[in-house]
N, C-alpha and C positions, 0 to 999 in steps of 0.2 A: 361030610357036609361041605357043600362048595362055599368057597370061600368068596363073602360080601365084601369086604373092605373093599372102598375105592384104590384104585392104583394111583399111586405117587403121582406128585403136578410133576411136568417138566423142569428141569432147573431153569433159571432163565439164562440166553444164552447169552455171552460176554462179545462175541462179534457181531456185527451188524447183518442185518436180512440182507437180501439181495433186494428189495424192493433198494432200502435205505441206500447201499454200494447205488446200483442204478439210478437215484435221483441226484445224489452228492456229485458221482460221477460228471451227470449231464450240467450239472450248475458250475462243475469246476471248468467242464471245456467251454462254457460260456467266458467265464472269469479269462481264459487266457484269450479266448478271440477277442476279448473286448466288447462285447455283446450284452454283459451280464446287467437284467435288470433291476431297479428298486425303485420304492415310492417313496417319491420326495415332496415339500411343499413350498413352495414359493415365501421367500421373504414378505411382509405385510407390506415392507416400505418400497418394493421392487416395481419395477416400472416393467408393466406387460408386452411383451416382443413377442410371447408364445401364445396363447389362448387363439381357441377359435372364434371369442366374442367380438367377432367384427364391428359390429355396432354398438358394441362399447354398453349393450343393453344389461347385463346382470348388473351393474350398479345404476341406472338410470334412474333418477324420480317419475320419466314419465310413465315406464313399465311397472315400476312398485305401487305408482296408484291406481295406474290401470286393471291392477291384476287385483290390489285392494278393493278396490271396485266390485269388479266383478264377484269375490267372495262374499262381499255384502247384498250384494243381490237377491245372492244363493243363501239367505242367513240360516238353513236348515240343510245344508248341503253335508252329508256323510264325510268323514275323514278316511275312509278306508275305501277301499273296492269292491270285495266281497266276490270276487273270484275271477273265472276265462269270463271273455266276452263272450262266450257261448254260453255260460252260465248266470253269475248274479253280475258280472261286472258291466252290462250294458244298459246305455239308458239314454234318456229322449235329448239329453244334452251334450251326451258325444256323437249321435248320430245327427245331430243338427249343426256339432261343429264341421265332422267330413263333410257334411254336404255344403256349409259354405265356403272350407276350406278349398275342395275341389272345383269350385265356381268362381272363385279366387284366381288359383289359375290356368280357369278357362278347360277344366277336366269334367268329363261325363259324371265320374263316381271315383269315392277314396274311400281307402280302407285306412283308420288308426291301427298302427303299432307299437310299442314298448321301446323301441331305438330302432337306430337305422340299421344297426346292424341286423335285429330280429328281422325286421323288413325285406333286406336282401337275400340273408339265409333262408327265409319263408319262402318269397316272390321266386328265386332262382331253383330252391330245391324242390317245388312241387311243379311249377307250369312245364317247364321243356317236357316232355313225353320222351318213349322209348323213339328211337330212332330219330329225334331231332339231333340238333346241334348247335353249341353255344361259341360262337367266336366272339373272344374277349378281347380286348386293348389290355396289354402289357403290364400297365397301372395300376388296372383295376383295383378297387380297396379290397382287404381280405376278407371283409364278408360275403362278396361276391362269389368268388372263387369255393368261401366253405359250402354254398348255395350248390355250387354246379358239382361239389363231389356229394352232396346229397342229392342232387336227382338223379331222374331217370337217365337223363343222358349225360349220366358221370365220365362214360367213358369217350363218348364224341366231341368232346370241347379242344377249341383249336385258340391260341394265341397267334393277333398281329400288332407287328410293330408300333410304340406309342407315337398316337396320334398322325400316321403313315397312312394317308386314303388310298396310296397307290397299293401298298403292302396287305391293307385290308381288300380292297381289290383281286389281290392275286389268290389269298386264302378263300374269297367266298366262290371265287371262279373255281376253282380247284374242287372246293366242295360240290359246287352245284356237277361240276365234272366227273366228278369218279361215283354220283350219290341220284340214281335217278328219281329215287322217291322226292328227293330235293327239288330236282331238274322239273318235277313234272308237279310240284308246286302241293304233295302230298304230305312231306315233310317242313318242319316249319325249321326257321334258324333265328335264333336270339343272338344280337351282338349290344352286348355290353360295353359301354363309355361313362365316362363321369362328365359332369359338367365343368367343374374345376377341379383338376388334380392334385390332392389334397397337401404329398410331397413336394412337387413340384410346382404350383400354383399356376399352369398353364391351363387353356380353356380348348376343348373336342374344337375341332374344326367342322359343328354340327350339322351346316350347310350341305356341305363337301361331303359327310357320313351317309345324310339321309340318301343323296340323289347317288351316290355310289349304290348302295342298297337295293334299291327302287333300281337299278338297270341291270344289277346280275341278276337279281329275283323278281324277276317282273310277274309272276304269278302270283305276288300279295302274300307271300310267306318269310319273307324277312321280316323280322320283329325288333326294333328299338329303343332299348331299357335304357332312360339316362338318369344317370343318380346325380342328382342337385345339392346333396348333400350342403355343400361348400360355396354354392352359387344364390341361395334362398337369403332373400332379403339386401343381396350386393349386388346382384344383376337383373336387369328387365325391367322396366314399367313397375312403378310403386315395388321392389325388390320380390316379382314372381319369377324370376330365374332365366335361364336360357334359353329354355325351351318358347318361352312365351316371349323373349327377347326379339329371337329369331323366327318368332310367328308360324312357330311347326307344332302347335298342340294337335292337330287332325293326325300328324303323319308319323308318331312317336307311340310306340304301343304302350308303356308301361315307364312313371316317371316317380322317382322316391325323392321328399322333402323332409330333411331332420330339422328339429325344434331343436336340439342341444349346441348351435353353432349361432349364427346373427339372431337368432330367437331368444337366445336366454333361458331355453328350459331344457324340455325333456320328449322322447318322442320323435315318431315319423309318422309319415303317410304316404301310400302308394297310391299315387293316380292311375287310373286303369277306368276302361269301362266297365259298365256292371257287370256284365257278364264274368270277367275277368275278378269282379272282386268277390261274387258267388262263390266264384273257385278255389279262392283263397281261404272265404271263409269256411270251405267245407276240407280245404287239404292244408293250409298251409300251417305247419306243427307248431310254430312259435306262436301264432294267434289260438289256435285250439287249446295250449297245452300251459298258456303264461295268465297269469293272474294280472287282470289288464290295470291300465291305470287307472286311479282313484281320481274325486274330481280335483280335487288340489292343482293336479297336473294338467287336467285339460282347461282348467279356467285362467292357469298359466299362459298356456296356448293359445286359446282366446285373447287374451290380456294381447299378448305377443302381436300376433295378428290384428286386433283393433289398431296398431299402430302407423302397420304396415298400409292399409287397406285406406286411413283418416288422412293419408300422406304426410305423416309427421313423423318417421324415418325417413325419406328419403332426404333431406340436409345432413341424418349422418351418412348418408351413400355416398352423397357426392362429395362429403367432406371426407370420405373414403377415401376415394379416387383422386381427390385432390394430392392426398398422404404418398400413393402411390408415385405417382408422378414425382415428387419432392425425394421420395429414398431412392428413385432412380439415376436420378440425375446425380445426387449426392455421392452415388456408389460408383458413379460412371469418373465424376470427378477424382474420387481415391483411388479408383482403378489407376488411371493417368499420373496420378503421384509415384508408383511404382514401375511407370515404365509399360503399362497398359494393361487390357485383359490378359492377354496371348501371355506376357510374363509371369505374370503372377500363378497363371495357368500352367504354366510349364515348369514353375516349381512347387506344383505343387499347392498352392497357398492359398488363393482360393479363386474361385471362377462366379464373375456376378452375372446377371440380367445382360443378354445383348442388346434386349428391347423390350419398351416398357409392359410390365405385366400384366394380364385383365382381369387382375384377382390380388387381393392384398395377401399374397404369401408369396413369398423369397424365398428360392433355395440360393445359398452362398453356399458352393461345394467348397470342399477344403481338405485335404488327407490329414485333418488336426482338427477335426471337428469338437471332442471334448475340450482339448487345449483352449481352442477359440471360445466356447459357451462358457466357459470358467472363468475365463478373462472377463468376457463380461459381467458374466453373474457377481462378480466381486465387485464389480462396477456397480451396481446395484440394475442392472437390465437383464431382464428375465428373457434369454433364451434357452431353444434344448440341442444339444448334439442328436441326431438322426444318422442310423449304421445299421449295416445290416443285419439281422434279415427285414425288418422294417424297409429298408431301399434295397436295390439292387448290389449287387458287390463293384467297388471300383466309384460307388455315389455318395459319400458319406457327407454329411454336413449339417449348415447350421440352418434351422429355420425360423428365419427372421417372419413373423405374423403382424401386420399392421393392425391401428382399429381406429375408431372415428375419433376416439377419446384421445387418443396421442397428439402431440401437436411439434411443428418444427424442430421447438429446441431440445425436442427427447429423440426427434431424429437424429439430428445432430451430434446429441451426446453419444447414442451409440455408433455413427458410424467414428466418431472421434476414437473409439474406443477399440475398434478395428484397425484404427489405423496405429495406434499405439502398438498393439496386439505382432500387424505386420510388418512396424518398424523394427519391431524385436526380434521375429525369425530374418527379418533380412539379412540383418547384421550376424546372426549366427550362420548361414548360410555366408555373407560373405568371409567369414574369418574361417571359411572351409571345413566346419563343422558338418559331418555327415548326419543326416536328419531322414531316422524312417519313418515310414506311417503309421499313425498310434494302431491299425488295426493288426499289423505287423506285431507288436509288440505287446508281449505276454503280459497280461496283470493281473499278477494272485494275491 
């Protein structure tokens, strides 16, 4: 008679899987490069240097009744979604938002999405077709990038130098050169730019992009995606961004606006014409495949936008701009204390603004970027050290974030605190203390 009994469990084993080895592993080579992440949360009493809340709007009274408002409107308004906007998640109040959002600024037709990031990875990973080509700026955020190894033309995407019209120049020549489908206007080419870059807080040279574009492809197949991310609500006419700044909404194929940054919420939107948003809505996987947002969040965005649009943001824009102006000069002055940029730069210490920037973010490089953000954070001013792979290798640093909400004597405070900070490596440095770069140096 065969024998029923189950066979014995396995013992459980006393070494670690290989999955477990393989993950430990990857977190320990982080820990020594100095790369290794974790979620922290800001002191309650810390003075904001980091956030993207440029306009100073998630604690605003005018956005909280704006948005209170609005929910009272809505006094039978759902708390939930109820699924894809292809299914229970659509309704006559988000479709009435893209349409005036998109009219706003100055766009044919917009499609709502879940973040910017879903946005980019959607918009980039299904348009480009086989046999296109995607020339990126160097910058790009990495949604971008995940976008273009999911489409079709994963394997045709070309990097030019940031913010370099000559160097974009020479890649799209090249392309149209070695690529006759290009050449003969049957192949299309996407080049990706941001409006303000988000590490860096420098602004495309978007003038310069477009008519470069428009002269190597003059058969109306270069296509240009500008992500506003960063620029919405601090730049253009009542804060519509760049694009609409520099009066190129006709000449810009495809343009993404996030609500998570001077908005104070949540969400994007891709301007495109209809056609274009057809497309998306029939391939793009993040819109098909994501449980869209509930109204909470779009009467946010609304909220947002009424602000925008009643021009009662714009006194924090310009009081933005103001701020700018004030940490440059401020930085230019402590630069000079130390014997100028060029020094401080050649040891190392840190390297500020040549000139002034068209966007409230600072990068302060520094090969002490942790050292530096600790310094201050114990100050009570909230910055973050930024390292690679987030930046390039060789760009490590602090990112100092302005908002309308700050005011002089908090400028002040932290560049005083920088200056403390570089009184102290100097003098280590002069007493001929050898000093390597924290990325240098191992930390288990």
């Amino acid at each position: 008679m065969p024998n029923l009994k189950a066979p014995p469990s396995p013992l459980p084993s006393s070494s670690p899987s290989s999955l477990t080895t393989t993950l430990t592993t990857a977190l320990h080579i982080r820990r020594q490069n100095s790369t290794y992440r974790t979620l922290t949360i800001p002191p309650p009493d810390s003075i904001d240097f980091s956030s993207n809340d440029f306009l100073s709007l998630s604690h605003s009274p005018l956005l909280r009744t704006a948005f209170l408002s609005e929910l009272h409107a809505h006094p039978a308004f759902p708390v939930g979604s109820g699924g894809s906007r292809l299914l229970d998640g659509n309704s006559p109040y988000a479709e009435a938002l893209e349409r005036s959002t998109a009219e706003f600024h100055g766009a044919e037709a917009g499609l709502l999405c879940n973040s910017g990031y879903d946005a980019n990875v959607g918009l980039f990973g299904c348009v480009p077709q086989a046999g296109d080509v995607v020339v990126w700026d160097e910058l790009v955020h990495a949604s971008v990038r995940e976008g273009m190894r999911l489409s079709r033309a994963a394997g045709r995407t070309v990097m030019f130098r940031h913010n370099d019209c000559a160097d974009l120049r020479r890649v799209l020549t090249d392309v149209r050169g070695k690529d006759e489908k290009v050449r003969d206007g049957k192949a299309s080419v996407f080049v990706a730019v941001e409006a303000i870059y988000s590490m860096d807080g420098d602004l495309v040279p978007l003038k310069r992009v477009v008519d470069v574009v428009d002269e190597v492809l003059p058969r109306g197949n270069g296509h240009i995606i500008v992500d506003e991310a960063h620029s919405t609500g601090v730049l253009g006419p009542l804060g519509k961004g760049l694009v609409c700044q520099e009066g190129l909404e006709n000449r810009i194929f495809a343009r993404l606006h996030t609500f998570g940054k001077s908005m104070a919420c949540s969400g994007a939107i891709i301007l495109c014409s209809p056609l274009v948003r057809s497309y998306l809505i029939n391939y793009s996987r993040p819109v098909i495949y994501t449980t869209f947002m509930p109204f909470p969040n779009l009467a946010a965005i609304q909220a947002s936008y009424s602000l925008l649009k009643s021009g009662e943001a714009e006194p924090l824009a310009a009081r933005l701009h103001e701020l700018v102006q004030i940490l440059f000069h401020r930085l230019q002055a402590l630069a000079a204390k130390f014997g100028g940029v060029e020094s401080l730069q050649r040891n190392g210490l840190l390297t500020v603004p040549s000139e002034i920037p068209g966007s409230p973010v600072f990068a302060l490089l520094t090969d002490h970027p942790r050292s530096l953000a600790t310094h201050c954070q114990k100050a009570g001013y909230m910055v973050r050290a930024v390292v690679p792979p987030t930046v390039p290798e060789g760009t490590s640093r602090i990112r100092v974030c302005l908002h309308a909400g700050n005011n002089e004597e908090q400028i002040e405070g932290i560049c005083s605190e920088i200056e403390k900070w570089l009184t102290s490596w100097c003098a280590r440095l002069q007493c001929g203390e050898k000093v390597t770069p924290e990325k240098d140096r191992p930390r288990l």
